[in-house]
C-alpha positions in Angstrom: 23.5 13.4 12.1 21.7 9.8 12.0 24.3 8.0 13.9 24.2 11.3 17.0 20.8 10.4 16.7 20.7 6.6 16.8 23.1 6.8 20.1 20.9 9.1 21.4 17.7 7.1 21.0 19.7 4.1 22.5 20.2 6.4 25.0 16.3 6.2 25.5 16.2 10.5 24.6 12.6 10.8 23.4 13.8 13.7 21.8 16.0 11.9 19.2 13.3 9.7 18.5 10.8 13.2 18.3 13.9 14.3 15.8 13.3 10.9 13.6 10.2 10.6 13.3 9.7 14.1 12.1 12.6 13.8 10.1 10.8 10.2 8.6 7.2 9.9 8.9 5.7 11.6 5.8 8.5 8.5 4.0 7.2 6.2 5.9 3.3 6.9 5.2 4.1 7.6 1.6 5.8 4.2 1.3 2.8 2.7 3.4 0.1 4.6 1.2 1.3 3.6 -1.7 1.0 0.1 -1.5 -1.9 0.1 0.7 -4.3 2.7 -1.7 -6.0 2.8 2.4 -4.8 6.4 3.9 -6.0 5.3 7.8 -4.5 2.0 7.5 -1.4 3.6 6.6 -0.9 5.7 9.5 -2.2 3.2 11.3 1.2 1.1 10.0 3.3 4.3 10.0 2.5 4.6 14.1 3.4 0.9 14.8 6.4 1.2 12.9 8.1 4.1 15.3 6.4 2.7 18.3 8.3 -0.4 17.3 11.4 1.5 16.4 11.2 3.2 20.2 10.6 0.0 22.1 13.6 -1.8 20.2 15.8 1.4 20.6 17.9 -0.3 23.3 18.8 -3.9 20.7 18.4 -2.3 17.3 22.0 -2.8 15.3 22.0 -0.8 12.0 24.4 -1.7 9.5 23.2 0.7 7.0 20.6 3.9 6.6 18.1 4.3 9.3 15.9 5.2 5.8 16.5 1.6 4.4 15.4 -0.2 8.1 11.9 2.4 7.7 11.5 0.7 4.2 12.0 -2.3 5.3 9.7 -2.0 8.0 7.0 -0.6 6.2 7.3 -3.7 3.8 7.2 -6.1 6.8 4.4 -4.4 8.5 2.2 -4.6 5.0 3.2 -8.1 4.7 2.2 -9.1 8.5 -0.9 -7.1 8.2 -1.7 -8.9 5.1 -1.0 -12.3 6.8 -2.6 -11.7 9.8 -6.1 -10.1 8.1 -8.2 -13.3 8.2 -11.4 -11.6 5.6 -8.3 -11.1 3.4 -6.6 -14.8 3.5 -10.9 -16.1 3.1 -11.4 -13.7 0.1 -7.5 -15.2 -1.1 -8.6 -18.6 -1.0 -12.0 -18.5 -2.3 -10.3 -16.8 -5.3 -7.6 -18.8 -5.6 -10.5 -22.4 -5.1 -12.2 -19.9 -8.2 -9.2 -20.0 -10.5 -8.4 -23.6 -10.1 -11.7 -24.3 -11.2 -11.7 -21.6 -14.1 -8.4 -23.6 -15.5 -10.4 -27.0 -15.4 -13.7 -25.5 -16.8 -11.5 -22.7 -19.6 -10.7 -23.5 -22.4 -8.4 -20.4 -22.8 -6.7 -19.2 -19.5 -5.5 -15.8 -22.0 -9.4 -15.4 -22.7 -10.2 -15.0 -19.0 -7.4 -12.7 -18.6 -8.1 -10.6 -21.2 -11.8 -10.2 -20.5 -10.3 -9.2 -16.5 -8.0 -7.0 -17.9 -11.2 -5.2 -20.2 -12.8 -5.1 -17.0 -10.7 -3.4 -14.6 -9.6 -1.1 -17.8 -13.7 0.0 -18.1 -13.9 0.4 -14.5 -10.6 2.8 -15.0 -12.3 4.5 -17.4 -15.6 5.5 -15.2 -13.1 7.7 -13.0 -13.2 11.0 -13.1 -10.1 12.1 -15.5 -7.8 13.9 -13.1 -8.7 10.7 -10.3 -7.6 8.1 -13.3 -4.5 10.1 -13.9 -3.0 10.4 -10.1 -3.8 6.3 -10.0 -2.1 5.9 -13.4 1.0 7.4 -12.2 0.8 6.1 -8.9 0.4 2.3 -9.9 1.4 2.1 -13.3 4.2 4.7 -13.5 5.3 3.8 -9.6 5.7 7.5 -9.0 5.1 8.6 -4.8 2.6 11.0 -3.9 5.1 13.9 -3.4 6.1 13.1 -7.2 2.7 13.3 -8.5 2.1 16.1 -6.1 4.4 18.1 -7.3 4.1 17.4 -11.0 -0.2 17.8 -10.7 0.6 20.9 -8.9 -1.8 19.9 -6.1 -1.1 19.1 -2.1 0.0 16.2 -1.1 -3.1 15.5 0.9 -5.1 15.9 -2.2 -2.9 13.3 -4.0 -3.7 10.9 -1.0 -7.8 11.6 -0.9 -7.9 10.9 -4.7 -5.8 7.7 -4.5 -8.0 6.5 -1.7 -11.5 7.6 -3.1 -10.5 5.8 -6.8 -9.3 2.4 -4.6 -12.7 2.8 -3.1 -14.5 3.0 -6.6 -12.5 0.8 -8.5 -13.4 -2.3 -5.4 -17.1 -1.6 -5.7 -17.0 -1.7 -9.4 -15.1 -4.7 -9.4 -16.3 -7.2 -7.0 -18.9 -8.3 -9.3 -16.3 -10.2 -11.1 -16.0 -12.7 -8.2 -19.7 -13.2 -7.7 -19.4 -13.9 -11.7 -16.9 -16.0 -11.1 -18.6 -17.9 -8.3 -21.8 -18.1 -9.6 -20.1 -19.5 -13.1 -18.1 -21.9 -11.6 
């Protein structure tokens, strides 16, 4: 059925490509979601991706599963988005300018980590226990949101609000450790 499809959207039918991206879109936001933690930014990625995939209907040459090229895509978009986010490349470098100078200053790099790691384990810990249990199995056991949905026995949206609302904690309990750093270095 993907291939009748596929020639149909290069055959510029806007209802194949209605077909796909109902047949896609909750993938392709999961897979965005899930790296991002940022549930408007990922539908935000998730739109460009099909608006993308309809505008190159005419050129696109698929050699495999029109699943894999989403995946892919999601993966590119995160990576351009992350490139082209210029309070994310200032915040990179002024950590990364922190580091160097914490590896001239340390005596112990492992010390430094360790004491991160403490950190970021206490702020864990200040989450509410069901919110600290969807992150665990989202980040640490790389489980999607329909997989901890399912196993929580929750919706799917609920999996997403928590995931977002513990990003949002974890950050402000956190970026104290690079005014620490910055003040200490």
């Amino acid at each position: 059925m993907s291939n009748i499809l596929m020639a149909s959207l290069k055959n510029n039918d806007p209802f194949a490509m209605e077909q796909i991206f109902h047949a896609h879109w909750e993938n392709v936001f999961d897979a965005a979601f899930k790296k991002l933690g940022d549930a408007a930014l990922a539908q935000d990625i998730t739109q460009e991706i099909f608006i993308s995939l309809w505008e190159k209907r005419n050129k696109l040459e698929l050699t495999g599963d029109l699943s894999g090229y989403l995946y892919g895509a999601v993966k590119h978009r995160i990576v351009d988005y992350y490139r082209s986010n210029a309070i994310k490349d200032v915040h990179r470098n002024e950590f990364a300018f922190l580091m160097n100078q914490k590896k001239v200053n340390a005596p112990d790099e492992n010390l430094i980590f360790l004491d991160t790691a403490r950190e970021v384990e206490a702020a864990m810990q200040c989450l509410p226990e069901r919110m600290r249990l969807v992150i665990s199995m989202s980040r640490q056991e790389d489980k999607t949101v329909k997989e901890i949905a399912g196993e929580l026995n929750v919706s799917v949206q609920t999996v997403k609000n928590q995931i977002t609302a513990a990003m949002k904690i974890l950050r402000e309990n956190l970026s104290y450790i690079l005014i620490i750093a910055f003040l200490c270095g």
